[in-house]
Legacy VTK file of the C-alpha trace (Angstrom):
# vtk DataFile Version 3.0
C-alpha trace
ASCII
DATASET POLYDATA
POINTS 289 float
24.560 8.825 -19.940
22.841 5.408 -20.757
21.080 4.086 -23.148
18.511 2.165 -21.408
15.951 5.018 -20.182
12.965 6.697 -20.922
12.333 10.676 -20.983
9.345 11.959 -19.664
7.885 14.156 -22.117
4.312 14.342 -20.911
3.295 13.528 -17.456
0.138 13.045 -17.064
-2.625 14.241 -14.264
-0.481 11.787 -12.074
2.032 8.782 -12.986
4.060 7.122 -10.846
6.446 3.851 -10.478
4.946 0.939 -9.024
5.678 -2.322 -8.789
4.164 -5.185 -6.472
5.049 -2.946 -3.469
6.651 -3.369 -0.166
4.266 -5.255 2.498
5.656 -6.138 6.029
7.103 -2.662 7.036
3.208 -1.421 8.784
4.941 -1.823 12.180
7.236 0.941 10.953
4.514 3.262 9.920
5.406 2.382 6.357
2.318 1.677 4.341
2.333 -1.549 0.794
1.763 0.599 -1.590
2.310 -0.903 -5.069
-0.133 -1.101 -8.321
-3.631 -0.361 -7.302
-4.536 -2.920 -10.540
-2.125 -5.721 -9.433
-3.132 -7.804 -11.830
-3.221 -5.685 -14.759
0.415 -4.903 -14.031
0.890 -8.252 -13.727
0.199 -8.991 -17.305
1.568 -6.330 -18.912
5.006 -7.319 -17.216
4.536 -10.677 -18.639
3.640 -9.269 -22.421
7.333 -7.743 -22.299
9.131 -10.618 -21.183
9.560 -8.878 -17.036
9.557 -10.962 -13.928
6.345 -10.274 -11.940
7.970 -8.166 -9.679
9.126 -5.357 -12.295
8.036 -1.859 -12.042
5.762 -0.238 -14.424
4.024 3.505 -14.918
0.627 3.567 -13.567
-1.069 6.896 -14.889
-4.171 8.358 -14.375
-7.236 9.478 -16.108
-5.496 11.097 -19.225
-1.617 8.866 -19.501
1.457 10.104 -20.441
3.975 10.334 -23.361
7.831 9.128 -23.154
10.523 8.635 -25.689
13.031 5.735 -25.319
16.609 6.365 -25.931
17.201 2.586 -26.836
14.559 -0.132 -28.720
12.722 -1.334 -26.745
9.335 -3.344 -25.706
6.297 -2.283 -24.449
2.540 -3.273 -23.014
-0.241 -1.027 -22.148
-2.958 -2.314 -20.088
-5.527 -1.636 -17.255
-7.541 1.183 -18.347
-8.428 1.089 -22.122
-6.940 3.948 -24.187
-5.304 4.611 -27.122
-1.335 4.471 -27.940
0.802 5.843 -30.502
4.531 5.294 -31.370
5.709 7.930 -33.760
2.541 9.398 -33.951
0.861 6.335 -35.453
-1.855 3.898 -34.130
-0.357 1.074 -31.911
-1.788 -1.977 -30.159
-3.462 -1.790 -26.703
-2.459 -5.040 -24.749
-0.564 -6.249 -26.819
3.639 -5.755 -26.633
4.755 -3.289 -29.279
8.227 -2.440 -30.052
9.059 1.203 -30.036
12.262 2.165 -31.655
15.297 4.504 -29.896
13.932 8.088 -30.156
10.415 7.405 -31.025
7.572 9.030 -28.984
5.430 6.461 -26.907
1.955 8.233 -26.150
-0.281 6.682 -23.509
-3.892 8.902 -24.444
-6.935 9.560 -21.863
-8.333 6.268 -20.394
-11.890 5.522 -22.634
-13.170 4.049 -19.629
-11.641 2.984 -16.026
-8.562 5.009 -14.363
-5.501 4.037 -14.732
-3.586 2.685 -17.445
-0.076 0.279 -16.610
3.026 0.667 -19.218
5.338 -2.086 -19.113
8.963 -1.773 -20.875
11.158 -4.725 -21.249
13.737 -4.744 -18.607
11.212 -2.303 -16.407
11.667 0.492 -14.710
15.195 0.490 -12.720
15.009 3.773 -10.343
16.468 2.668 -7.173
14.849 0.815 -4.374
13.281 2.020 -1.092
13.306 -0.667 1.215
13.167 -3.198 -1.450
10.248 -1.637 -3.622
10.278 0.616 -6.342
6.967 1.712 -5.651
5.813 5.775 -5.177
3.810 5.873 -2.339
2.541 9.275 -2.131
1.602 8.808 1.853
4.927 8.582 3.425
7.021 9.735 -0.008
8.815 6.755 0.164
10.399 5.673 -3.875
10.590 8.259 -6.665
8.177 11.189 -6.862
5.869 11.208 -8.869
6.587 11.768 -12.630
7.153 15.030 -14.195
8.163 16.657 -17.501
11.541 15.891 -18.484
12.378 13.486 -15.713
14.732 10.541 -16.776
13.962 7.310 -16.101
16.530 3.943 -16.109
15.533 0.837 -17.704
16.681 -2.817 -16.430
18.384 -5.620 -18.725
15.103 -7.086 -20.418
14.904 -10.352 -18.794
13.147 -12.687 -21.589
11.610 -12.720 -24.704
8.144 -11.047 -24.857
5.099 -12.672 -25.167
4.064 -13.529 -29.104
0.326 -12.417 -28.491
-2.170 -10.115 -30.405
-3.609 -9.028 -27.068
-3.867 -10.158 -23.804
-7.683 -10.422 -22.557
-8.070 -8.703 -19.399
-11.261 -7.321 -17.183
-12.907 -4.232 -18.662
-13.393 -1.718 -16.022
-16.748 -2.325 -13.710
-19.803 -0.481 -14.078
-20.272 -1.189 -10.551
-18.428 -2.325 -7.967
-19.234 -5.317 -5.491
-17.140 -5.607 -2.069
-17.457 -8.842 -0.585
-16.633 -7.253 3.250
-16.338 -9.265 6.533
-17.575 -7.104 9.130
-15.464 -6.026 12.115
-13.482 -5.433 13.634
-15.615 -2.283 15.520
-18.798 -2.545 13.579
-20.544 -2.480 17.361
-19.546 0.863 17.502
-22.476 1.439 14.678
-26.319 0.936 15.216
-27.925 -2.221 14.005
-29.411 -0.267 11.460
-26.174 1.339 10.075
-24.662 -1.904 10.126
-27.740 -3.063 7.495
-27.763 0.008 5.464
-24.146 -0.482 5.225
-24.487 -3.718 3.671
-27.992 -3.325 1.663
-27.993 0.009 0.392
-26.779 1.650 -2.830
-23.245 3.646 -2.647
-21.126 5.977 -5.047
-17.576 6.639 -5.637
-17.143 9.982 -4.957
-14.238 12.197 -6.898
-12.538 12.814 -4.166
-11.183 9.028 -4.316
-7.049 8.144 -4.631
-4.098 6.099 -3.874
-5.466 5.876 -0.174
-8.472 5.199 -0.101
-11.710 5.159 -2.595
-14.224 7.154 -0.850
-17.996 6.872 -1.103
-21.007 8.844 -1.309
-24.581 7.842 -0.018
-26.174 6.651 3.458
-24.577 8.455 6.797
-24.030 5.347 8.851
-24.640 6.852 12.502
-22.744 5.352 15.608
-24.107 3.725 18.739
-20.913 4.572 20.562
-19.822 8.297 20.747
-15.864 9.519 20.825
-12.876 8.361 18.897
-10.931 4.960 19.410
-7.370 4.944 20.382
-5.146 4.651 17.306
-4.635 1.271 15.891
-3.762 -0.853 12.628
-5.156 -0.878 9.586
-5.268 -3.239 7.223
-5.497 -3.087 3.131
-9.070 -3.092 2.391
-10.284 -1.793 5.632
-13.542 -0.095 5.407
-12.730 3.294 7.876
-15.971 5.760 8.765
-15.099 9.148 9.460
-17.432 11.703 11.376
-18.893 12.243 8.090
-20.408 8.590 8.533
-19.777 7.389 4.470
-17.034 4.632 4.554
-13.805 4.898 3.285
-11.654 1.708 1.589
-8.261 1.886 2.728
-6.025 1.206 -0.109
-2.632 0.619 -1.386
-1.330 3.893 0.133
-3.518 3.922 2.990
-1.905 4.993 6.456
-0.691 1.784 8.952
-2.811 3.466 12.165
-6.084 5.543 12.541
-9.063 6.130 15.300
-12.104 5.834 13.482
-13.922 2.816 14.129
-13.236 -0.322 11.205
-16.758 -1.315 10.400
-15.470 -4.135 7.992
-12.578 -5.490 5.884
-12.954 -5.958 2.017
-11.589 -9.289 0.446
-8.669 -8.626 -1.052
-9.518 -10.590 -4.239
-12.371 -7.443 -4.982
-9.544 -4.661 -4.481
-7.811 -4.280 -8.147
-11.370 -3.696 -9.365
-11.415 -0.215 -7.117
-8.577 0.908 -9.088
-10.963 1.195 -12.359
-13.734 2.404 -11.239
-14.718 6.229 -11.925
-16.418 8.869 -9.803
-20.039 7.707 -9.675
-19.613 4.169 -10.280
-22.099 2.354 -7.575
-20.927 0.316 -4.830
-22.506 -2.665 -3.177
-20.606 -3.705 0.080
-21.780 -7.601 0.764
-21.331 -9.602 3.625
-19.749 -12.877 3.811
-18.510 -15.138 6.682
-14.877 -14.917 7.695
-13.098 -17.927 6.651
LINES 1 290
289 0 1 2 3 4 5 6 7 8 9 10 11 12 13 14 15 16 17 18 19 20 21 22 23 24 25 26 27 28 29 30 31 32 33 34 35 36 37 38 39 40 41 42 43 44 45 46 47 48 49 50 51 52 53 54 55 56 57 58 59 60 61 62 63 64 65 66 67 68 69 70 71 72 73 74 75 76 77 78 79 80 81 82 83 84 85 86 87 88 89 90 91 92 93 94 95 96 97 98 99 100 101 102 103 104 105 106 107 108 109 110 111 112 113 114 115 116 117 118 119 120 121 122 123 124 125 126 127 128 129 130 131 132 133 134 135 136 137 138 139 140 141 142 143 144 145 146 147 148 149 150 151 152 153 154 155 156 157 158 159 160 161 162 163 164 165 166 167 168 169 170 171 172 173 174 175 176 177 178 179 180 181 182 183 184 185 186 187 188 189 190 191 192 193 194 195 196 197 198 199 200 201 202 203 204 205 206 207 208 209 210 211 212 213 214 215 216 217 218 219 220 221 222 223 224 225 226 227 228 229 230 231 232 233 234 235 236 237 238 239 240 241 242 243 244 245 246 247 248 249 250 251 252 253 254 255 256 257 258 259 260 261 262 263 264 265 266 267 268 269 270 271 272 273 274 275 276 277 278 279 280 281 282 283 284 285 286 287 288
């Protein structure tokens, strides 16, 4: 038994590993997958002294507790929300050291979704085609967590970061897509295709891993029946029968036959990962560059 892991002793509404994900495999049906909030994994990895690449818990909604069995390092981020070690107040982006045995609690998210943990040497379950990452499409990497489960810890890899927090985006009260349109938005009217990009949406509760799903204006077709499958991209904006768009995310399946009205910039994706049932969505269009 080793020294360098972390027991599970609450698991949230839904945690999982993730790490930067594994991009390239679509042609084998294999979706990226990784941290929804890149960037605020990012950053927490680099408060504990990890390479980029190193994978971290994202959790959901209300976090998760785990006890160490060795000392060891760690950054919350993302989602704001309280943390404890040993049942007393600790820092919130900021590293903390929690020592072997202690209790690490990650509480509910005070605003945004998920929250990212970071422990030095990160998380070190094995590697599914060279990611770490659950991807709760295909099953591919670990499951997600559950009580009791065990996790192994890397080597730490550097010092961490001597910081009292590290400033990061607080969670959007509304979201704005920049979206180039296409590749099938002729298969909606010319007045879908406006509504699309003028009117007010909502994210609806129903939203995950694959895709954040909205709630407002049907956008009707021009052109009846269903496309032949065919790839989809991270960030594609899918319309189902139910005409309210979906954006495909990190989890989001490589093929589908609804019609692609438009493609959201990938720089506006980690924001999608914070935002709450309700929050309003603008989708604006800009010229492909």
């Amino acid at each position: 038994m080793t020294d360098r892991a972390l027991v599970v002793v609450r698991a949230g509404a839904l945690t999982t590993v993730q790490d930067r994900g594994r991009p390239g495999y679509a042609h084998l049906g294999v979706p990226r997958s990784g941290a929804l909030d890149g960037p605020a994994a990012a950053l927490v990895n680099r408060l504990v002294g990890n390479s980029p690449d190193a994978a971290v818990l994202e959790t959901t909604l209300n976090g998760c507790a785990v006890r160490p069995r060795s000392t060891v390092v760690v950054a919350v981020g993302g989602a704001p929300c309280p943390v404890a070690v040993g049942g007393r107040p600790a820092a919130w982006g900021a590293p903390v050291a929690v020592p072997a045995g202690e209790l690490l609690e990650v509480g509910k998210a005070l605003s945004g979704v998920r929250s990212y943990v970071a422990v030095s040497g990160g998380i070190a379950v094995e590697p599914v085609l060279g990611s770490r990452a659950t991807d709760l499409l295909s099953g591919l990497g670990p499951a997600p967590l559950a009580d009791g489960t065990v996790l192994p810890l890397g080597a730490p890899a550097g010092p961490h970061a001597r910081v009292d927090v590290g400033p990061q985006p607080s969670p959007p009260a509304g979201l704005v897509l920049r979206v180039t349109l296409g590749p099938r938005a002729d298969w909606f009217t010319a007045d879908a295709v406006r509504a699309f990009t003028s009117r007010a949406y909502r994210v609806s509760s129903a939203s995950n891993r694959i895709g954040l799903r909205t709630e407002g204006p049907a956008l009707e077709r021009a052109r009846p029946g269903e496309l032949p499958s065919e790839g989809m991209v991270l960030g594609a904006v899918q319309v189902p029968p139910d005409g309210r768009p979906v954006v495909f995310l990190a989890d989001h399946p490589t093929t589908g036959g609804y019609p692609v009205i438009a493609v959201v910039r990938a720089a506006d994706l980690p924001a999608t990962a914070q935002a709450v049932p309700g929050t309003p969505v603008r989708f604006v269009a800009v010229r492909r560059r």
